[in-house]
Wavefront OBJ file of the C-alpha trace (Angstrom):
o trace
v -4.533 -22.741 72.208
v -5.376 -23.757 68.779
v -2.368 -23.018 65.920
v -3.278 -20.981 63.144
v -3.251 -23.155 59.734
v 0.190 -22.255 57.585
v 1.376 -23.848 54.625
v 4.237 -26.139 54.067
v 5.795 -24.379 51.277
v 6.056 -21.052 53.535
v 7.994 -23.384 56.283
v 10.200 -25.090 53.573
v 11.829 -21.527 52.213
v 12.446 -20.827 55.778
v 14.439 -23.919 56.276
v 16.111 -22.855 52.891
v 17.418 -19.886 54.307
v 14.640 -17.206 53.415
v 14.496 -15.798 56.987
v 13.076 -12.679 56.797
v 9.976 -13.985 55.092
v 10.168 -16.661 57.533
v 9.871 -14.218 60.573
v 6.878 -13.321 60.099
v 5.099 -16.272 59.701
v 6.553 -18.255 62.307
v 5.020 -15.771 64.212
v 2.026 -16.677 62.563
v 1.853 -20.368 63.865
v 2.842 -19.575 67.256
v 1.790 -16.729 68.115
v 1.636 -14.920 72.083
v -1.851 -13.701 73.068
v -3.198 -11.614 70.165
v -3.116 -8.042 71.060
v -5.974 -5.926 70.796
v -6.408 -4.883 66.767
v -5.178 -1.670 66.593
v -4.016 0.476 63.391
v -0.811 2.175 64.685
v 1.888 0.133 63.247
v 4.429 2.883 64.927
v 7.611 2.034 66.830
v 7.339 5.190 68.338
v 6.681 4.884 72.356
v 3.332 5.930 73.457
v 2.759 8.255 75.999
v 1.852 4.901 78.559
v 5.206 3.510 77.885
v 7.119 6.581 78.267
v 5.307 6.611 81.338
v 5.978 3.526 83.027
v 9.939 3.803 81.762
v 10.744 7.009 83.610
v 8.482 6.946 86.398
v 11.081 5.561 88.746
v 13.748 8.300 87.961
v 10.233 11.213 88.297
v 9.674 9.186 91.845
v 13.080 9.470 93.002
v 13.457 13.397 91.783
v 10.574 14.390 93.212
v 11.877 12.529 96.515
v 14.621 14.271 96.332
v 13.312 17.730 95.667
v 10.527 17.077 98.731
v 13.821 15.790 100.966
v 15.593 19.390 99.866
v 12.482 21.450 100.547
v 11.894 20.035 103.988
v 15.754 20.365 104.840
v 15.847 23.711 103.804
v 12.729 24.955 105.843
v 13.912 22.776 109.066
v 17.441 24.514 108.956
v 16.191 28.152 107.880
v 15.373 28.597 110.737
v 19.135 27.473 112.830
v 21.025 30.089 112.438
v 18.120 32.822 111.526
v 19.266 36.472 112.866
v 22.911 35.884 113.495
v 24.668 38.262 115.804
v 21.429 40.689 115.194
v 20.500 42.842 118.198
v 16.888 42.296 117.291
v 16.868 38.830 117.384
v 15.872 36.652 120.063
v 16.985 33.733 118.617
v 19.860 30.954 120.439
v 22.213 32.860 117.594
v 20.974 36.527 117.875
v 22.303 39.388 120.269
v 19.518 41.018 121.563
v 20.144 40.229 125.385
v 23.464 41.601 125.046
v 21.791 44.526 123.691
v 18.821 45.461 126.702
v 21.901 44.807 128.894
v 23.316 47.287 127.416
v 20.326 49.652 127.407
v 19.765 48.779 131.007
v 23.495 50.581 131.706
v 22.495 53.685 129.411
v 23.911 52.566 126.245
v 22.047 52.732 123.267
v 21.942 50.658 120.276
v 21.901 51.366 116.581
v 21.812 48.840 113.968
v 23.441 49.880 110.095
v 23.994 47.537 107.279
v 25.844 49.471 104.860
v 29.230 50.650 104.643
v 28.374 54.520 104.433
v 26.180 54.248 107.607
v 28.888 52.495 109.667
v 31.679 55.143 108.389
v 28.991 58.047 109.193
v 28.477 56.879 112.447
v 32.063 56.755 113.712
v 33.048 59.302 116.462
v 34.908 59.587 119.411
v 31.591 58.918 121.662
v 30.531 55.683 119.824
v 31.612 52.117 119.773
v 31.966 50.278 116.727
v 31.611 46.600 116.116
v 32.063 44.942 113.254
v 29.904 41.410 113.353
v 31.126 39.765 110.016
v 34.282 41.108 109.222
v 35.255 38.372 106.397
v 31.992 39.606 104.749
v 33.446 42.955 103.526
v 35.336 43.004 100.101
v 38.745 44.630 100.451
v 37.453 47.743 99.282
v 34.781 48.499 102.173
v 37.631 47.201 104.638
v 39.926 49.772 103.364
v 37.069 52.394 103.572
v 35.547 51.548 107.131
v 39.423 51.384 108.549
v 40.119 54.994 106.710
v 37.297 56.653 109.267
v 37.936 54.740 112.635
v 41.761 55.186 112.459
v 41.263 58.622 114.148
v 38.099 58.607 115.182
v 38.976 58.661 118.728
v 36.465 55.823 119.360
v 36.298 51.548 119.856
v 36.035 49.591 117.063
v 35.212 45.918 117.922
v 36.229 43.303 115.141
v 33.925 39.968 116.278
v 36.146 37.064 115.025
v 37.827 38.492 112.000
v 40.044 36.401 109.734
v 42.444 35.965 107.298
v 40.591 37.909 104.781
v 39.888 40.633 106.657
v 42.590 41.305 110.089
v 45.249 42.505 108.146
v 43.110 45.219 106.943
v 41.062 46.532 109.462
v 43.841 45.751 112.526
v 47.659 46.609 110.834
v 50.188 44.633 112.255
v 47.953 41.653 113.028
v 47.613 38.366 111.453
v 45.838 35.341 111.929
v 46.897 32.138 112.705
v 45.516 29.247 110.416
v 45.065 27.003 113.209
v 42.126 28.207 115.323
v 42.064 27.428 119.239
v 41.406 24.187 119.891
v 39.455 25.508 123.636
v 36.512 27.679 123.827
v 36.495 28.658 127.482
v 39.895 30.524 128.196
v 41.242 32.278 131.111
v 42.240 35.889 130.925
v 46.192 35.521 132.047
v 46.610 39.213 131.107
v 46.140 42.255 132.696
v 43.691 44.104 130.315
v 41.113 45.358 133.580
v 38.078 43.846 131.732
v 38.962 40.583 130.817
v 40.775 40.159 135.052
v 37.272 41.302 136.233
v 35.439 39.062 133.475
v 37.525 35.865 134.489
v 37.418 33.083 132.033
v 35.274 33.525 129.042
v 34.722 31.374 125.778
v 36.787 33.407 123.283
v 38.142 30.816 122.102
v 38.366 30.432 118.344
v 40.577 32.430 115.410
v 44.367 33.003 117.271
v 46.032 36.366 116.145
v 49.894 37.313 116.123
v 51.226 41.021 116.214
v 54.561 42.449 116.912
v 52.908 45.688 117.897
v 54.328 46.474 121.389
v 51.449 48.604 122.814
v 49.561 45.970 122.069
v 47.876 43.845 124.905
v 47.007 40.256 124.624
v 44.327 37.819 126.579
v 43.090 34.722 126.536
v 45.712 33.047 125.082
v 45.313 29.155 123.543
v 48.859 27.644 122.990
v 50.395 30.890 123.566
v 48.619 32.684 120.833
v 45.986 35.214 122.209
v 42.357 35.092 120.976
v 41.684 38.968 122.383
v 43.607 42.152 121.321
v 43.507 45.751 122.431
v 45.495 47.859 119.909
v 45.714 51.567 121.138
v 45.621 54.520 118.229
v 48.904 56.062 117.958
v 47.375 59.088 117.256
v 43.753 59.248 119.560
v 42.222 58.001 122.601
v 40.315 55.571 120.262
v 41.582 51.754 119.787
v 40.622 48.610 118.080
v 39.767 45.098 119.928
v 40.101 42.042 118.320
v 38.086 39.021 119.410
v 38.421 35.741 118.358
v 35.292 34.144 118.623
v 31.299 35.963 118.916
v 30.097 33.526 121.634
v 30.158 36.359 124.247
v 27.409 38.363 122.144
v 25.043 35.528 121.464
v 21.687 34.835 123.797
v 22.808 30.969 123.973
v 26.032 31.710 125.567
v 25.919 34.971 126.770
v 25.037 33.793 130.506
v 27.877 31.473 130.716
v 31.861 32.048 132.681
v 32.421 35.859 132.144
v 30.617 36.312 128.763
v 28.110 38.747 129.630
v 30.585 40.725 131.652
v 33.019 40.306 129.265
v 30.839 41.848 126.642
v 29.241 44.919 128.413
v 32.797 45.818 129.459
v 34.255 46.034 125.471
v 30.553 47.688 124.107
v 29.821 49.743 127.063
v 32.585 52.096 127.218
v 31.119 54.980 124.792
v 27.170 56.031 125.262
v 26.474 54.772 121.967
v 27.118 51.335 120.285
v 26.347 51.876 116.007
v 25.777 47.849 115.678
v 27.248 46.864 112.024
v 26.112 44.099 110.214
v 27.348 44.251 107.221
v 24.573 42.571 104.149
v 25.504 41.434 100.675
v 23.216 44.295 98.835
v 25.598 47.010 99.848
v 26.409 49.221 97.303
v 29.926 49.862 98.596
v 30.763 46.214 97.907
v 30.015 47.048 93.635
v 33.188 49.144 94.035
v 35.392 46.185 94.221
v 37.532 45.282 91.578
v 37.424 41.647 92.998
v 33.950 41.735 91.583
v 34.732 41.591 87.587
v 36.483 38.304 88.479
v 35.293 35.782 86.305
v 33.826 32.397 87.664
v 37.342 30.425 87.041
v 39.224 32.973 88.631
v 37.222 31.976 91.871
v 38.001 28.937 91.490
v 41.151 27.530 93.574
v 44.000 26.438 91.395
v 44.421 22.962 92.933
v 40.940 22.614 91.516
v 41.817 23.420 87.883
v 44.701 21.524 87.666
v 42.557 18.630 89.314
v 39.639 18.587 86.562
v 42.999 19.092 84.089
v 44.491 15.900 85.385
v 40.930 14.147 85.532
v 40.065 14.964 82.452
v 43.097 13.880 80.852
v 42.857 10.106 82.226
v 39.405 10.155 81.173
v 40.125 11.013 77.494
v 43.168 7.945 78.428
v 40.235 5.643 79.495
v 38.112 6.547 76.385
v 40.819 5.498 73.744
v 41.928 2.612 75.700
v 38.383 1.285 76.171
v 36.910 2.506 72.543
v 36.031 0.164 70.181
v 38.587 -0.582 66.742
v 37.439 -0.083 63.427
v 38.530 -1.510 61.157
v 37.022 -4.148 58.068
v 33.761 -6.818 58.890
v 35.366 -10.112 59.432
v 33.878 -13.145 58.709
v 33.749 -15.844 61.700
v 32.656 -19.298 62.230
v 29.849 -19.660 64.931
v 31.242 -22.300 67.626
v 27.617 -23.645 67.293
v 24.891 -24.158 64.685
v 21.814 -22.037 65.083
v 18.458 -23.353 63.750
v 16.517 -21.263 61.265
v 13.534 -21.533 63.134
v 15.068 -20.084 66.359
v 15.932 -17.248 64.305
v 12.601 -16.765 62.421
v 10.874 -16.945 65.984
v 13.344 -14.517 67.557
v 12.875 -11.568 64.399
v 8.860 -13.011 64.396
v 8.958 -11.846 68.192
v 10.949 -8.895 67.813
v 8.019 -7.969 65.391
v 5.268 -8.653 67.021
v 6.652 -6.582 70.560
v 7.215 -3.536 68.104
v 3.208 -4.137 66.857
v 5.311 -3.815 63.246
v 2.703 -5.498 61.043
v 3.904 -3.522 58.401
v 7.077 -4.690 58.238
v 6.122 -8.335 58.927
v 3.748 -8.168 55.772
v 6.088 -5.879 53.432
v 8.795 -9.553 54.120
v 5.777 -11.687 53.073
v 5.109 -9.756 50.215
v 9.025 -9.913 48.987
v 9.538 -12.859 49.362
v 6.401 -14.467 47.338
v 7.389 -11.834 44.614
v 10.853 -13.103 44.907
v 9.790 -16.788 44.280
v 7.333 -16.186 42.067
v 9.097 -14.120 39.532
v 11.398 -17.048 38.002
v 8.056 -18.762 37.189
v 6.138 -16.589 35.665
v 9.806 -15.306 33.783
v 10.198 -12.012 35.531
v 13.883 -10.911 36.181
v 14.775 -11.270 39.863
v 15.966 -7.057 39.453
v 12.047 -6.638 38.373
v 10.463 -8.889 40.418
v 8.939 -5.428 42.878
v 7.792 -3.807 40.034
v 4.147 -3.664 39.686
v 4.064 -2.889 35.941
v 6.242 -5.665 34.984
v 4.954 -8.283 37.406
v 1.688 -8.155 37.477
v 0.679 -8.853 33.954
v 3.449 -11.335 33.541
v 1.619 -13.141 37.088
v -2.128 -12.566 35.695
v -0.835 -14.582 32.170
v 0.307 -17.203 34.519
v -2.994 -17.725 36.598
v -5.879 -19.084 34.259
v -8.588 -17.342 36.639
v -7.546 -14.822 39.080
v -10.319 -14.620 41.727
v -8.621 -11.770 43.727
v -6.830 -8.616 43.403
v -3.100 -9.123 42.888
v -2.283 -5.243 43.400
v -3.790 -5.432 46.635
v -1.987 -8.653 47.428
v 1.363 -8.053 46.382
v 2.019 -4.373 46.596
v -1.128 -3.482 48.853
v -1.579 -1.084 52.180
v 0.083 -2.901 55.405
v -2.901 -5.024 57.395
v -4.234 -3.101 60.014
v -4.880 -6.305 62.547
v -3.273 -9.280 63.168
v -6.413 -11.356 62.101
v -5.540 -9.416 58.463
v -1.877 -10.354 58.899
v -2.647 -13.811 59.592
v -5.031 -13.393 56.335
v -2.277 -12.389 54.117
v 0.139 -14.774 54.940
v -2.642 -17.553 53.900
v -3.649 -15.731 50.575
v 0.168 -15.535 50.137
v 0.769 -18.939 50.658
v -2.236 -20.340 48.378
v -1.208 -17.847 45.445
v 1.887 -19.646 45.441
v 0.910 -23.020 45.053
v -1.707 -22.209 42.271
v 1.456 -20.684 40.807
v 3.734 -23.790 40.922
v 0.353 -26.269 39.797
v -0.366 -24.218 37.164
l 1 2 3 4 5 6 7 8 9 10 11 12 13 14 15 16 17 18 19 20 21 22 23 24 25 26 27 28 29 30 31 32 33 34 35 36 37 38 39 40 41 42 43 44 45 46 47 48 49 50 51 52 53 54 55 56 57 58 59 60 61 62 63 64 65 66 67 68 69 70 71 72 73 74 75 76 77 78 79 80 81 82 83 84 85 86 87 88 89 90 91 92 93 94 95 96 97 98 99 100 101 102 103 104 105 106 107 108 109 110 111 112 113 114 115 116 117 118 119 120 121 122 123 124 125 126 127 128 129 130 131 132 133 134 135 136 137 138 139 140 141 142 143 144 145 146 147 148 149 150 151 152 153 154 155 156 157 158 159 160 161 162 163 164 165 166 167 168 169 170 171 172 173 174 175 176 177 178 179 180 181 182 183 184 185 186 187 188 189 190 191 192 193 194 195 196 197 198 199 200 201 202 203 204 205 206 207 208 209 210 211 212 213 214 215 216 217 218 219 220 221 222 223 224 225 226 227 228 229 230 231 232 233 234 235 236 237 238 239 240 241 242 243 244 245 246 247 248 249 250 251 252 253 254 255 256 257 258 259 260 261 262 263 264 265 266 267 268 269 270 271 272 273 274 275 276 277 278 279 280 281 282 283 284 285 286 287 288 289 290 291 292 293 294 295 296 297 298 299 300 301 302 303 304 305 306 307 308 309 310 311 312 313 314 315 316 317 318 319 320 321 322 323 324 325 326 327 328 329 330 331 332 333 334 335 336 337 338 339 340 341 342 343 344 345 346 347 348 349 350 351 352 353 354 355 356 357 358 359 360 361 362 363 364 365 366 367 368 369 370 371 372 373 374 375 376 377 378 379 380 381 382 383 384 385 386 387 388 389 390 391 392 393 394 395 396 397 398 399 400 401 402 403 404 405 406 407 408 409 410 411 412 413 414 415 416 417 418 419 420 421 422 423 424 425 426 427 428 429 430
């Protein structure tokens, strides 16, 4: 590729120290392939660049949403209709229920609070599917109207949050049963004609004595019949709901096990309790704040982490403190560092900038020879008639040349730096 012409004058200030100057026109004689004229002169990213920077992260979010979408459809669908009556589904309950119509019970599904407390009587059988679900306030409320109802209520795998409540005098072990098919080794008529069934799951205690307890996993029980004190009603706990669910239902003694605890009343009021009940708004639990949900081991961990992080931060931040000058352990050339601004230049398309240092630095060395001040050397009204005195016959316009628009091309960059260049000698010949 053929060099563009320069002058010797412009590569002797560069070697003088004049590097910004410099920059630009080493850039001139060795230039990369010219880039198409254009005349944005803006550092500001185009659209194309923005483009190709962050279209790895788009790639990989949009991955990542697509992966989330298809995860979410494929497992919607797992657990859809959980301990539902009307759902035919490996998780749902409906077999349990046309047993149960086949032997003259009938079903009725409720969702609210209200409906389940309505429903309560001394001919009906209660069961509770998601007993953690209730707040404290429905729990009090539901166990209010089946303490004397004189009916069942069936609590399907009740915890922590919600046995103490509904069954008094029974708590939950925090250790769940490590065995899902059990044996009865009780003699609760039911679970001796069921035989082994898979109850296993949450282990209760109670030091109720009417109380009768089956299926026992290290010597806890995972079934409890609680008599009323006061009616023929009582309250059965149950550890786990694998005896109501179509997958399991037709395995050991489940299915007998099952129509044995729902069938003893005509009518079964099915209760499955949802989120969008209004009896849940009356909990005070609910004006709890979002860090009062949070556990405390979790506050005092982000505490703790934050803590070493603001640690880290002052360890690793950089000192201020006064510019010191150093020695370089080696000598730089000025004409790697004219090349590396000259490149920096040309990559941000900054002709502007590139011809604004020409311009200086002619001004700069022409002002002590035509007798300008260096302080007004870049003032057009004070150089430019001192320059035209100087120059017998200007052929050109020296506003334009000196304090003119930036080129818009790097053929008119190019063309600068030579007009530049040959204003200068006339200046020193003259």
């Amino acid at each position: 590729m053929t060099r563009p012409r320069t002058s010797n004058s412009r590569q002797d200030s560069g070697n003088q120290g004049d590097q910004q100057p410099a920059a630009a026109s080493t850039t001139l004689t060795a230039p990369p392939p010219p880039a198409p004229a254009s005349g944005d002169t803006s550092v500001t990213p185009t659209a194309r660049q923005v483009w190709t920077r962050t279209r790895g992260i788009a790639l990989a979010l949009v991955l990542l949403l697509i992966a989330g979408v298809a995860i979410a459809a494929v497992r919607s669908g797992e657990k859809h209709g959980t301990l539902d009556p009307r759902s035919a589904d490996q998780y749902g309950s409906r077999a349990v229920a046309e047993l149960l119509a086949d032997h003259g019970v009938d079903t009725r599904l409720v969702t609210t609070t209200a409906e389940a407390r309505a429903a309560t009587d001394r001919d009906t059988t209660l069961l509770v599917a998601v007993p953690d679900l209730l707040t404290p306030h429905q729990q009090e409320q539901l166990r209010a109207a089946t303490a004397d109802s004189g009916g069942r209520t069936l609590l399907v795998a009740p915890g922590a949050a919600s046995v103490g409540r509904l069954a008094p005098g029974v708590t939950a072990d925090s250790k769940p049963s490590t065995d899902t098919t059990l044996a009865p080794a009780c003699s609760l008529p039911a679970a001796r004609r069921a035989g082994p069934a898979d109850t296993g799951g949450h282990r209760y205690n109670t030091k109720l004595a009417d109380a009768e307890s089956c299926y026992p996993s290290d010597g806890s029980p995972t079934l409890l019949r609680l008599p009323s004190t006061t009616t023929d009603g009582d309250t059965v706990v149950i550890g786990s709901p694998d005896i109501l669910i179509n997958d399991r239902l037709d395995e050991q003694g489940n299915a007998s096990l099952a129509l044995q605890l729902l069938g003893t009343h005509p009518h079964l009021v099915w209760y499955l309790p949802s989120l969008s009940d209004d009896a849940a708004a009356g909990d005070a639990q609910n004006d709890r704040s979002f860090f009062d949900l949070i556990p405390r081991g979790w506050l005092w961990g982000t505490l703790q982490l934050f803590i070493a992080a603001a640690l880290t931060a002052l360890w690793r931040a950089r000192r201020l403190g006064p510019l010191v000058a150093e020695r370089l352990p080696v000598a730089i050339r000025a004409s790697e560092t004219v090349e590396g601004r000259a490149r920096l230049y040309r990559k941000a398309n900054a002709r502007d900038r590139a011809a604004t240092a020409l311009r200086i630095s002619t001004r700069t060395k022409l002002a002590p020879l035509i007798g300008v001040p260096p302080s007004q050397a870049h003032s057009p009204e004070t150089f430019l008639p001192a320059l035209a005195r100087q120059l017998p016959t200007p052929d050109q316009d020296l506003h334009t040349l000196l304090f003119g628009p930036a080129p818009t091309s790097d053929a008119a960059l190019i063309a600068l730096a030579d007009h530049l260049d040959a204003l200068e000698r006339e200046v020193r010949n003259s």
